[in-house]
N, C-alpha and C positions, 0 to 999 in steps of 0.2 A: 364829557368833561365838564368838573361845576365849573359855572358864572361862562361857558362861551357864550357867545352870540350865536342862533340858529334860525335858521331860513324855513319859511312855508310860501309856496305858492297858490296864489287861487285864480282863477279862470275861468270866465265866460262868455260863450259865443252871443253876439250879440245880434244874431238874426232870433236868435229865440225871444227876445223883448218882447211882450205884448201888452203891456199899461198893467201889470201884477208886478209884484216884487218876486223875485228869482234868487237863489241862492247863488253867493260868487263862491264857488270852492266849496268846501265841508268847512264845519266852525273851528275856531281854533285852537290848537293842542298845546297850546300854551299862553302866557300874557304877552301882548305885544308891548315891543317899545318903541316901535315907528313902523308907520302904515305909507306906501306909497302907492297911489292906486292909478293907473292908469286904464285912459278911454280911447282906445284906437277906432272907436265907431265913428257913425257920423253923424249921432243923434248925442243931444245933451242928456246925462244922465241923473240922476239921483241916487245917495248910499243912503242904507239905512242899519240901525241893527237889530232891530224890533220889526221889522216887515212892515211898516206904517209909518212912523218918525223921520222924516228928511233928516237927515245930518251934513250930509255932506253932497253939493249940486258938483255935479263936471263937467263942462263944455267938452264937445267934440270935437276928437283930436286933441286932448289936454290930459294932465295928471295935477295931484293933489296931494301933498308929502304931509304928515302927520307925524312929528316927535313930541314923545313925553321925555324929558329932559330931568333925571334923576336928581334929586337933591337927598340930602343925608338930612336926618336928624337924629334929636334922641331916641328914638325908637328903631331907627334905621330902615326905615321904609321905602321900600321904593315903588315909584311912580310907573305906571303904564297907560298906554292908550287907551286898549281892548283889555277886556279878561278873557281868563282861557273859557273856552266854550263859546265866546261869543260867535254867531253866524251874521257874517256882514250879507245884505243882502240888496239889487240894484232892481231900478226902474228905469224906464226914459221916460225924459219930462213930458215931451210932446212926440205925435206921430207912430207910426208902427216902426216891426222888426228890422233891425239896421245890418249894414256890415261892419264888419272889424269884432274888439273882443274886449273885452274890463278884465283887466289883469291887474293882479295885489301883488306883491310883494310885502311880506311882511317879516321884521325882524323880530325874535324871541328873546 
C-alpha cells in the first residue's frame, strides 16, 4: 500500500561482541523514518553506519529513539534518518562478549 508505514527488525546476540563492529540485521530495504535501538546487554555499546564512525553510544540496559521529523517544502522532500541500504553496525565500548541482545526497530 503507497505511503504506509512498514516495519524491519534487526538483531543481535550480544555474546558475539568482541571489540569489532558486527552487523545489527541485514541493511536496510528501505529509508527509515525513526530508528529505536535498544540494548538489553550489559555492556555499553556503540552504533555505527560505516563500521568505524561512532554515531550513536548506548548504555546498558538503555535504548535510543531517533526521528526524522518530515517537513514539506517546495520540492516536497522528505526527510529520513537512514537510507535504504544503509547497514547499522555495533561495538562495545569496553570489555568482552556480554549477555542480552541490540535489537532495532525501525520504521519505513
Amino acid at each position: 500500500m503507497a505511503g504506509s508505514l512498514r516495519f524491519e527488525l534487526k538483531e543481535f546476540d550480544a555474546t558475539g561482541l568482541d571489540g569489532t563492529y558486527k552487523n545489527l540485521g541485514s541493511a536496510l530495504s528501505a529509508p527509515a523514518r525513526e530508528v529505536e535501538i535498544f540494548n538489553t546487554s550489559d555492556v555499553e555499546v556503540y552504533v555505527s553506519t560505516d563500521g568505524a564512525t561512532n554515531i550513536m553510544r548506548i548504555p546498558a540496559t538503555d535504548k535510543i529513539k531517533v526521528v526524522a521529523y518530515q517537513k514539506h517544502n517546495a520540492l516536497n522532500e522528505a526527510r529520513f534518518v537512514f537510507d535504504s541500504g544503509t547497514q547499522l553496525t555495533v561495538t562495545q565500548v569496553t570489555g568482552a562478549g556480554a549477555s542480552g541482545d541490540i535489537i532495532a526497530h525501525i520504521y519505513t
